[in-house]
C-alpha positions in Angstrom: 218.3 84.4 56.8 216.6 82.8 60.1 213.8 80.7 58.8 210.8 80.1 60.7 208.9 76.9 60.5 205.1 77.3 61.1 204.0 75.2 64.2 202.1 72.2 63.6 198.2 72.9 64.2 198.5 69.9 66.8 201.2 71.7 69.1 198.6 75.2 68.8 196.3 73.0 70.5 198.2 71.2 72.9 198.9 74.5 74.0 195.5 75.9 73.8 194.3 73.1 76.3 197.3 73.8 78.5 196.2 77.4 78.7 192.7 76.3 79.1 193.3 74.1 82.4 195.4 76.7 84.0 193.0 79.0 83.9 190.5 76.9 85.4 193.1 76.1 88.0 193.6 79.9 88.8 189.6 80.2 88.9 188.7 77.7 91.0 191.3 78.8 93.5 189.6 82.2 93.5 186.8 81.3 94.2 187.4 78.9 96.8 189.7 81.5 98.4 186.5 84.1 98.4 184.3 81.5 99.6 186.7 81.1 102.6 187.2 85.0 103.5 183.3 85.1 103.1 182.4 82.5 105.8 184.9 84.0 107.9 182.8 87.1 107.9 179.9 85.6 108.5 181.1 83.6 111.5 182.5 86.8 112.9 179.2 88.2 112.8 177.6 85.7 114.1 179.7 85.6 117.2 179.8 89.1 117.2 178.8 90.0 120.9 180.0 86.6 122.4 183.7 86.8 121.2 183.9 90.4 122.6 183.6 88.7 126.3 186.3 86.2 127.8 185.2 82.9 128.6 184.7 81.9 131.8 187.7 80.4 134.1 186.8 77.0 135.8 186.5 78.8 139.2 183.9 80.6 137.2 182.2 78.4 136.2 181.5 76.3 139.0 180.0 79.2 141.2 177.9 79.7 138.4 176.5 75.9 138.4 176.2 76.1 142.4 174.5 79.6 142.5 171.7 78.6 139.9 171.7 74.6 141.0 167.8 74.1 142.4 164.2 72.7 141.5 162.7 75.5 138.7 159.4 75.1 137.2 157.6 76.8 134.2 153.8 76.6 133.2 152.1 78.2 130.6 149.4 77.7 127.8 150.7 78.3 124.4 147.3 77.9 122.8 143.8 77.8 123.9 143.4 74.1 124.3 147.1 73.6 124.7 148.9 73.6 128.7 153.1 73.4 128.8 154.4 72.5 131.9 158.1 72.2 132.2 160.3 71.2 135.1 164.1 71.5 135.5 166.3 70.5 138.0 170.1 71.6 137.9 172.6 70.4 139.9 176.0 71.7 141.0 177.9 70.0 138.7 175.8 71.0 135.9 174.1 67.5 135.3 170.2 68.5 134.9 167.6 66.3 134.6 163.9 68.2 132.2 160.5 67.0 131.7 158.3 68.6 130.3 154.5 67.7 129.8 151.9 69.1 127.2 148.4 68.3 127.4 146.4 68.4 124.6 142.4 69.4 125.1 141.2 67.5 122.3 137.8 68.7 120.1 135.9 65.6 121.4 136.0 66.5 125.2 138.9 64.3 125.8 142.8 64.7 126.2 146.1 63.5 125.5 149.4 64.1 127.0 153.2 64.2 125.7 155.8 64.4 127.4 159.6 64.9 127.2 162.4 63.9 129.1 166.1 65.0 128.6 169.0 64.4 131.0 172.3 66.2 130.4 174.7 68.3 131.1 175.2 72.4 131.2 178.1 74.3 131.4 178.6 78.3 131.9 180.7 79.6 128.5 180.4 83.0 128.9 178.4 86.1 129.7 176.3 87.6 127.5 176.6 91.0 128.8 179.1 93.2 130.2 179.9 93.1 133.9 177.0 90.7 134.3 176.9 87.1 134.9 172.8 86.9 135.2 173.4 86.5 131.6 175.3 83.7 130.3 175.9 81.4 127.3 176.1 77.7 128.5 177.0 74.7 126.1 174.7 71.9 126.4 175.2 68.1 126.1 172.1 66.1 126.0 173.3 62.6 127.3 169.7 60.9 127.0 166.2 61.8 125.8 162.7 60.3 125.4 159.3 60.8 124.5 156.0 59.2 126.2 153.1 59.7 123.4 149.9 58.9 124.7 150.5 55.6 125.6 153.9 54.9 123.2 157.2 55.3 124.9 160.4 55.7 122.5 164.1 57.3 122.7 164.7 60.0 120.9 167.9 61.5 119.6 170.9 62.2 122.0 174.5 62.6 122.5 173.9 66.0 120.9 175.0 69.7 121.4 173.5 72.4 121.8 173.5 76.4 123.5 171.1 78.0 125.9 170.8 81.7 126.7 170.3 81.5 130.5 169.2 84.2 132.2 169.8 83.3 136.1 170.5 84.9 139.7 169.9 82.1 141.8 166.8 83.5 142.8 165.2 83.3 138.9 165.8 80.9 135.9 165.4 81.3 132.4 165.7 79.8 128.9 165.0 81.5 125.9 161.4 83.0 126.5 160.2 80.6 129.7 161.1 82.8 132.6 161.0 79.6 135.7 160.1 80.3 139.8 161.4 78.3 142.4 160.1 75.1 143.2 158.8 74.9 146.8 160.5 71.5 148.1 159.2 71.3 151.7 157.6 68.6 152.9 156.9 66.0 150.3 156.2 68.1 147.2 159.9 67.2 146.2 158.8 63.8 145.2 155.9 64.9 143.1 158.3 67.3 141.0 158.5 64.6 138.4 155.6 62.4 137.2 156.6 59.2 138.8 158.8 57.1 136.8 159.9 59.2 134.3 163.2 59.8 135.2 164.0 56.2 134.8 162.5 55.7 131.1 165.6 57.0 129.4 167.5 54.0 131.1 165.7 51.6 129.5 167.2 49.3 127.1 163.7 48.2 125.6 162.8 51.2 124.1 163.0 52.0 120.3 164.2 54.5 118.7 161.5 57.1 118.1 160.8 57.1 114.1 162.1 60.1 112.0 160.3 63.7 112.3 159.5 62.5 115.9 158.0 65.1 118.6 155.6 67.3 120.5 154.5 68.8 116.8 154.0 65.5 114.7 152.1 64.2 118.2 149.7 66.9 119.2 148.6 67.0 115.2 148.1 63.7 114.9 146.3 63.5 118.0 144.0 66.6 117.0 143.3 65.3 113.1 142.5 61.7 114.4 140.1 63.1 117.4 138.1 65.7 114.9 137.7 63.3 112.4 135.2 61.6 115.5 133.1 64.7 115.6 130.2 65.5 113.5 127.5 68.5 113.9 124.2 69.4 112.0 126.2 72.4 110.0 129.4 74.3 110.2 129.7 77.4 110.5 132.8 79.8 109.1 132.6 81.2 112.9 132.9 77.6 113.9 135.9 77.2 111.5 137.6 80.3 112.4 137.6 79.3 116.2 138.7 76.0 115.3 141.8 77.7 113.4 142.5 79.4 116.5 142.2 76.8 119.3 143.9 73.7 117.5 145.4 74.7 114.0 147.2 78.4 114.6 150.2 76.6 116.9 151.0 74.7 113.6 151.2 77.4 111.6 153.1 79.5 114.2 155.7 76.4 113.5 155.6 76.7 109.9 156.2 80.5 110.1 158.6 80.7 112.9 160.3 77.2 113.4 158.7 76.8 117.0 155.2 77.5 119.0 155.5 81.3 119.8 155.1 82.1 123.6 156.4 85.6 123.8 155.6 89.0 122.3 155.9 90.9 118.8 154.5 90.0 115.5 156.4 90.4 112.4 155.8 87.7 109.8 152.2 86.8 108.2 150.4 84.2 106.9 147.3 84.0 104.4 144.9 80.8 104.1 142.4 80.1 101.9 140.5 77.0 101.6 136.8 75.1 101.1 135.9 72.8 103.9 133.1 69.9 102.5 130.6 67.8 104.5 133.5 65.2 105.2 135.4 68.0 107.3 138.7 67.5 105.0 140.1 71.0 103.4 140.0 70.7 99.5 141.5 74.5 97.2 144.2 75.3 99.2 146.1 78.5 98.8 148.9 79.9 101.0 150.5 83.1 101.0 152.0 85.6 103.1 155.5 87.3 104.3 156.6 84.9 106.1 156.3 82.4 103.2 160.2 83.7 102.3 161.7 80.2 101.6 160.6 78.1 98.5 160.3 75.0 100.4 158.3 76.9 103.1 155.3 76.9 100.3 154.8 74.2 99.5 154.8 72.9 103.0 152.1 74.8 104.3 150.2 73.8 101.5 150.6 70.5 102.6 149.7 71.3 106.1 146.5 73.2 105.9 145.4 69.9 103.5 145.8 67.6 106.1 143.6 69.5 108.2 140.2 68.3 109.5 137.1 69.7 110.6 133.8 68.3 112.0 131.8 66.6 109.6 127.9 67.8 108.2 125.1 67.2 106.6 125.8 66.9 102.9 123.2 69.4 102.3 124.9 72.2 104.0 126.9 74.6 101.4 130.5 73.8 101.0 132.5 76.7 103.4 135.0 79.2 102.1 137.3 80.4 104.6 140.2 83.4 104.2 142.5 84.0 107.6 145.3 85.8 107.8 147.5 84.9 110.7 150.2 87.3 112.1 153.4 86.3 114.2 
């Protein structure tokens, strides 16, 4: 008779564990492996339309660079009290030199300008539709870039890539939404297509590096918060307010809402304020809402936003304002 010896409790567990870490093995590997097939998909679809076309053959792309190589201009006002003016120069071997100049009406009377300046270099990837080369894909190196903030000059972040959705014939020029015209070079207008000096800021060794969170945004708000806080009236009215929300606050909350200023057409996303404005002109029971609010971060943001605002100040005997806006994008 085979007899069988009952296995010590301590070799059940050894076991047990041995089990235990090869299962984890096994799951981990799944789940890495599903992780992987899924960003595969969702790289295919993001590419979906661009991989579909062959890239463009060095030939290619260098009668793309000579045919849209020129002096283009843009100029538009993205708010009421806010004018964008944005220059571009492209040359044939896709080196390009951008300023681009806001200025600020401020609620005082005065202004304040901000300006931009990029050099780097564009090159043709691919067309974005079939048999069409007016629209093309071009990678983008910025080589240098700085900003000039009222009277403050600083670098800002470069040796960086990026993409651009050109539309361009030679005859027309665009990126993104800013459609640009030809520049009219004759005569002497070629040396006033840049503000004098800029182009040689971004060589300069002196300048710092602009702090963190940097840009037209941080500027123009600052600017605006600082230059109301100077203005003071007899009483405010929610009119008053309302007009205020549109000509100096509404391009903030176009940011919040859609990641950038918004200079073309269609609204899809909406945002509800709601806040008391005292005699001091500073915003006090905040509430945000809205569909565009679809991130949890995004909340909590704007709340912080529409807090920092400021509005001319008024007698302390005038009521405290309430004031509900809902803003569409």
């Amino acid at each position: 008779m085979k007899i069988i010896t009952p296995k010590k409790p301590s070799d059940l567990f050894v076991k047990a564990g041995l089990f235990g870490i090869f299962f984890v093995i096994v799951l981990i590997f799944f789940l890495i492996a599903s992780k992987n097939v899924k960003s595969v998909d969702t790289g295919a679809k993001i590419l979906n339309g661009v991989t579909r076309y062959k890239g463009f053959s060095e030939k290619e792309k260098d009668e793309l660079k000579l045919r849209n190589a020129g002096f283009w201009q843009y100029s538009s006002d993205i708010s009421p009290t806010i004018n964008i003016s944005d220059r571009v120069e492209l040359k044939t071997n896709g080196i390009f030199w951008q300023v681009t100049l806001y200025t600020i009406g401020l609620p005082s009377g005065n202004s304040t300008r901000f300006i931009h300046i990029i050099t780097g270099y564009m090159n043709p990837f691919c067309k974005l539709a079939a048999n069409n080369t007016d629209s093309i894909l071009c990678d983008v190196h910025t080589i240098k870039q700085a900003f000039i903030m009222g009277k403050d000059t600083c670098y800002a972040p470069s040796d960086a890539d990026t993409t651009w959705n050109v539309v361009a014939n030679g005859k027309r020029f665009g990126i993104g939404d800013r459609n640009y015209a030809p520049y009219d070079t004759a005569g002497g207008a070629l040396f006033r297509f840049f503000p004098e000096g800029a182009l040689s800021i971004v060589d300069k060794i002196a300048l710092l590096q602009s702090p963190r969170g940097s840009g037209f945004i941080t500027y123009a708000k600052n600017a605006i918060i600082s230059d109301m806080g100077t203005v003071k009236v007899d009483a405010l009215t929610g009119d008053a307010v309302q007009k205020i929300l549109d000509a100096y606050y509404r391009i903030f909350i176009e940011t919040f809402a859609t990641g950038a200023p918004r200079t073309g057409p269609g609204k899809s996303k909406a945002v509800k304020i709601e806040f008391d404005v005292a005699s001091n002109g500073k915003t006090s029971n905040v509430r945000v809402g809205g569909s565009a609010l679809d991130s949890k971060k995004l909340g909590p943001a704007l709340l912080a936003e529409v807090n920092s605002w400021v509005f001319p100040s008024f007698k302390q005997s005038e009521p405290v304002l309430h004031i509900q806006r809902e803003f569409w994008f």
